[in-house]
C-alpha positions, 0 to 999 in steps of 0.5 A: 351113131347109136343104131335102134334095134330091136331084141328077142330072146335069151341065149347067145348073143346074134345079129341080124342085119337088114338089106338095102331099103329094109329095116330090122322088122323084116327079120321078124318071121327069122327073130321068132323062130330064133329066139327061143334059143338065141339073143337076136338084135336086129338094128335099123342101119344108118338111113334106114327104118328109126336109126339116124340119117348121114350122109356118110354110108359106108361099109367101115361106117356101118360096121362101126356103128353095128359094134357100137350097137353090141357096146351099147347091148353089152355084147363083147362078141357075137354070131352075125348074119347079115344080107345084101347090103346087111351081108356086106356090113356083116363082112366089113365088121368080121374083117375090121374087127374080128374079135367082135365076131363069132361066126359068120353068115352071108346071105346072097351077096359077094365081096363085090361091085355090083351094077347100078341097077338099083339106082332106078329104084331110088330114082323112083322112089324120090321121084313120087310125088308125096302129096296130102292124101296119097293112098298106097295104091296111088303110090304103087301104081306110080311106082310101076311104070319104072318098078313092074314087080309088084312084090318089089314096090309092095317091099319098098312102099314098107318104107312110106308113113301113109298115117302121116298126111302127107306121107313121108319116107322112114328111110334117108332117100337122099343119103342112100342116092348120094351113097349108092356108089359105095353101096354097090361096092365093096372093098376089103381093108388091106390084108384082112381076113377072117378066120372063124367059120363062115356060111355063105347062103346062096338063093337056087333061082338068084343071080348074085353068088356067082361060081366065080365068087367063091374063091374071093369068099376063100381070099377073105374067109378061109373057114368058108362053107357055101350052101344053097337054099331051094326054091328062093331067090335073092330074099332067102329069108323070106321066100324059103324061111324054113329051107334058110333056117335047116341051114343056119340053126345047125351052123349056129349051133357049132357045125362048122 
């Protein structure tokens, strides 16, 4: 699948890979701070922002898809970051193709299942009604009974074309929902491991790298370090960019 992405910058080769119903522009705040000094590729994944649909989705799909997109770009080999679902892609890529990367960074997710709380999000996304006029408030107002988290149906209705007439989804709705299984999964291939350095970002105020997930970050990655970034919760990038980026520039720039 050949993936659209966005570039910036000159320097090493870095990708940043989006989580579940984003899109490569919501690392535009991270491209910029990183481009002076890096290559920064940020993709659309499968089903996601102007990349194809398919209604296969998972992990090895999309790590193969993000090796095709450094083909395509010429990158024989880079740093990538990734998170949440873009954080599960980073890993299945570094452990099913370990020569592509450089170094590792995991923001906020573990190698493993996770409950299917986010299917209701799906369920309510589709379940809007996308009738000619709709105006974003509508939307949101429609969205809240099921989503009360205005910040989270702001980040979702990103994905709603209201300049269409009516209003259209830029994200494969169908394929995500059908997908959703293996979104919440994650299963490394047999034996795998990688052995470059790894950073893994935890959110101070977020529930998904647990104390207990650390020794399966070890299992997988034996170069792992852990860090925190205060003050943030799942969107590490976007609640403390500043407190994200003390951590990564300096493990990017080789302090392993």
């Amino acid at each position: 699948m050949r993936l659209a992405v966005t570039e910036a910058g000159e320097g090493p080769p870095l990708l940043l890979l989006h989580g579940l119903f984003g899109s490569g522009q919501n690392w535009g705040a991270i491209r910029r701070a990183l481009a002076p000094r890096f290559r920064v590729l940020t993709p659309d994944l499968r089903n996601h922002g102007a990349s194809p649909r398919a209604a296969e989705m998972s992990y090895a799909d999309m790590a193969a898809d993000i090796a095709g997109a450094m083909d395509a770009a010429g990158i024989s080999r880079a740093a990538v970051l990734g998170h949440s679902m873009g954080g599960k892609a980073a890993m299945a890529l570094a452990l099913s193709h370990p020569q592509r990367v450089d170094r590792l960074v995991v923001a906020d997710i573990a190698p493993v299942r996770y409950r299917p709380t986010l299917r209701a999000y799906v369920a309510a996304m589709q379940a809007l009604p996308l009738h000619p006029g709709l105006l974003r408030k509508e939307a949101d107002a429609a969205l809240a009974a099921t989503i009360p988290e205005a910040g989270i149906r702001a980040f979702l209705l990103q994905n709603l074309r209201f300049e269409a007439d009516p209003p259209e989804w830029r994200i494969g709705l169908a394929e995500i929902a059908a997908a959703m299984p293996e979104i919440e999964d994650f299963t490394a291939p047999p034996g795998a491991h990688f052995d470059g350095p790894v950073l893994v970002m935890a959110g101070e105020r977020s529930p998904y790298i647990r104390p207990e997930h650390h020794a399966l970050f070890q299992g997988l990655f034996p170069r792992v370090r852990f860090a925190t970034v205060p003050a943030a919760g799942h969107w590490v990038h976007a609640e403390n960019p500043t407190g994200f980026l003390a951590l990564l520039e300096p493990f990017l720039a080789g302090a392993a």
